[in-house]
C-alpha positions, 0 to 999 in steps of 0.5 A: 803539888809543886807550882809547875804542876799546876796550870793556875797559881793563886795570887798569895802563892804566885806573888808570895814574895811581894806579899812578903816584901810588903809587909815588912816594908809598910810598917803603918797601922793595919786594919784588924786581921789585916797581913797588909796596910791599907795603903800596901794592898793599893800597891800589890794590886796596881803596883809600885809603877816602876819604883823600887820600894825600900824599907828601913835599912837592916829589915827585910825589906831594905835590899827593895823591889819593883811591885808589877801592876796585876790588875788595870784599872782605875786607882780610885776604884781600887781604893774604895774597895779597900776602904770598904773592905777595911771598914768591915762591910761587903763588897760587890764587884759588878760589870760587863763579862770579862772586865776581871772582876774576879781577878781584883776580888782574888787580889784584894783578898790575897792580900787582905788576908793571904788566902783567895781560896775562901771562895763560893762559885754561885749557881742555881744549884747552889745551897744554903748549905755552902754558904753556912754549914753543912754535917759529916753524917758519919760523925753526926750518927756516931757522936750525935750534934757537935762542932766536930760533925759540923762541916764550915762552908768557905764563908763561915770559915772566913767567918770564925778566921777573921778573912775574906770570902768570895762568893762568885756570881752572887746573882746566879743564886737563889733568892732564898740562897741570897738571903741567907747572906742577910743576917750574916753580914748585919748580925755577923754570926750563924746560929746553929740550932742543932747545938742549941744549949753548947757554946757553938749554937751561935758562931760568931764573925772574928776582927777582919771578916769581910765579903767580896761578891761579884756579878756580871750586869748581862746576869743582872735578872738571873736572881735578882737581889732583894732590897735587904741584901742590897743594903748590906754591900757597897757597889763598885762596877769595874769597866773596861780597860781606858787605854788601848795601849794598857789593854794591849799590854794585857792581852799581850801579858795574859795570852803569852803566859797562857801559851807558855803553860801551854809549853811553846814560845811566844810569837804574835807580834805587836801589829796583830795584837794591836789590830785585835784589840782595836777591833774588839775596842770599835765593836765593845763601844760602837764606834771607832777610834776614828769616831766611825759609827759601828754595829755592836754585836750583841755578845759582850767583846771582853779584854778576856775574850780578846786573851782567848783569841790572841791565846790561839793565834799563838799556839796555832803559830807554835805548833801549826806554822804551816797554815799561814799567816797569823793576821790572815787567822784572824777573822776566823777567830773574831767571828768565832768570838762574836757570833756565840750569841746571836747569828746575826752577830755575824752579819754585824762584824761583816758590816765592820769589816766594810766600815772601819776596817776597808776604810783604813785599808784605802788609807794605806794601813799595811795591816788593815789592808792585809785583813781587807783582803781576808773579807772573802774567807770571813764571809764564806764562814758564816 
């Protein structure tokens, strides 16, 4: 399947090329199983900042490229990680639904390793199975136990490649499906007692193996982390994006990609995606950027959700021009936003609209004033 078949393309394919530049540009010492440098995979994550990178004249890298930002967020925080992923020990991404957990943890193993599809989605349906092995019972029938029959999860085969698993929500788990990632990352190796007396009893870790797990702090007390496996991961919480302007230039990347695989043009303009933002920035902290005290919502108002919406205001403005305005559409689409969780969510975004939002509209905001005016419609859709 070509990549215009696909609605996602995995990191390692869509940015092949700076994958590929990269490499031969930073010819410094790499950590074992490494395609990149330390240093380079801090590039490929948060770009080069608009410098063309060059290499050495006569390589492949000496025509040069401008690397693009792909996750924003703090250069420490992306550094840590890739130090603790270079010095062979696990990795747990944490925070707030929608802080792009995932999205680093793709990136940084993309670039680790060139693969993110070693990858385990945790539920409570999850089995030991899927983070060990399994068996191809045919074959286990047919021949008896042997490596053959034997069926690798994506962790034990990140395990024997020298790459990088991913296991996604870890605390949506198990406990005891938890813990059997204990002996794994102290031990590095998975026994298999069914081919005790063979030399694949014991499968052990390759130079490069690391894990990436990530969990949402609203999850936290799904299935809580033992002690033991705890001391097996170093902890970076990932937070929401500082600045107003890198988070409107996000949505506005995000939302315009994702209209177009929807196969339409692009036309939410600046004013709309910066009255989203702002709104979702006042109801995430609790305050405006005025300093105005505002109700939060109980629901978690993500950079993500904030996609989500200005993802439908500009597929409704593609194929549904006819009905009006697109910042008239707005609070219909916040309210949906908010109100997932907990009705009275409701009740709390009305009380920010006859806060911040008539406040700014006396002030003589023209796009404050216009959302003032849909107060009626938001409170007759509660």
């Amino acid at each position: 399947m070509s990549r215009t078949d696909r609605q996602l393309v995995p990191p390692e394919e869509l940015h092949a090329a700076e994958l590929a530049f990269l490499a031969a540009h930073d010819g410094g010492p790499r950590p074992p199983g490494w395609l990149l440098t330390p240093q380079a995979v801090v590039t490929f994550v948060l770009g080069s900042g608009g410098e063309r990178l060059t290499g050495p004249k006569g390589g492949k890298a000496a025509q040069g490229m401008v690397i693009g930002q792909k996750f924003v967020g703090d250069r420490a925080l992306v550094e840590r990680c890739v130090v603790t992923l270079a010095g062979e020990r696990g990795l747990l991404l944490v925070g707030e639904p929608g802080t792009a957990k995932s999205m680093l943890s793709e990136l940084l193993a993309a670039a680790v390793c060139g693969t993110s599809a070693l990858t385990v989605q945790g539920t409570a349906g999850t089995t030991e199975d899927q983070l060990k092995y399994g068996w191809n019972y045919a074959l286990l029938l047919a021949k008896g136990p042997n490596r053959e029959a034997l069926v690798p999860s994506p962790v034990l085969t990140a395990m024997t490649e020298g790459r990088v698993a991913r296991v996604e929500e870890i605390t949506r788990c198990l406990p005891e499906v938890q813990d059997a990632l204990v002996s794994l990352l102290s031990e590095r190796r998975v026994a298999v007692p069914e081919l005790a007396g063979t030399e694949d009893a014991q499968l052990h870790a390759a130079p490069g193996f690391t894990l990436i797990a990530t969990a949402n702090l609203r999850d936290k007390g799904v299935s809580e982390m033992s002690s033991a496996l705890k001391r097996r991961f170093n902890f970076e919480t990932v937070g929401p994006i500082g600045s107003l302007e890198e988070e409107v230039a996000l949505v506005r990347s995000q939302s315009s990609a994702a209209v177009e695989r929807a196969g339409a043009p692009y036309s939410v303009d600046d004013a709309v995606l910066e009255a989203l933002v702002t709104a979702f920035r006042d109801l995430r902290l609790g305050r405006s950027t005025e300093g105005w005290e505002v109700e939060r919502p109980s629901t978690v108002l993500s950079t993500a959700e904030a996609v989500s919406v200005a993802t439908s205001l500009g597929v409704a403005a593609a194929y549904l021009p006819q009905s009006g305005d697109l910042l008239a559409r707005l609070p219909g689409q916040l309210l949906g936003a908010v109100r997932k969780d907990d009705p009275a969510d409701a009740d709390r975004l009305l009380g920010y609209w006859d806060g911040p939002v008539r406040r700014r509209a006396e002030q003589g905001a023209a796009t404050w004033r216009t959302l003032w005016d849909q107060r009626g419609d938001l409170e007759g859709s509660r």
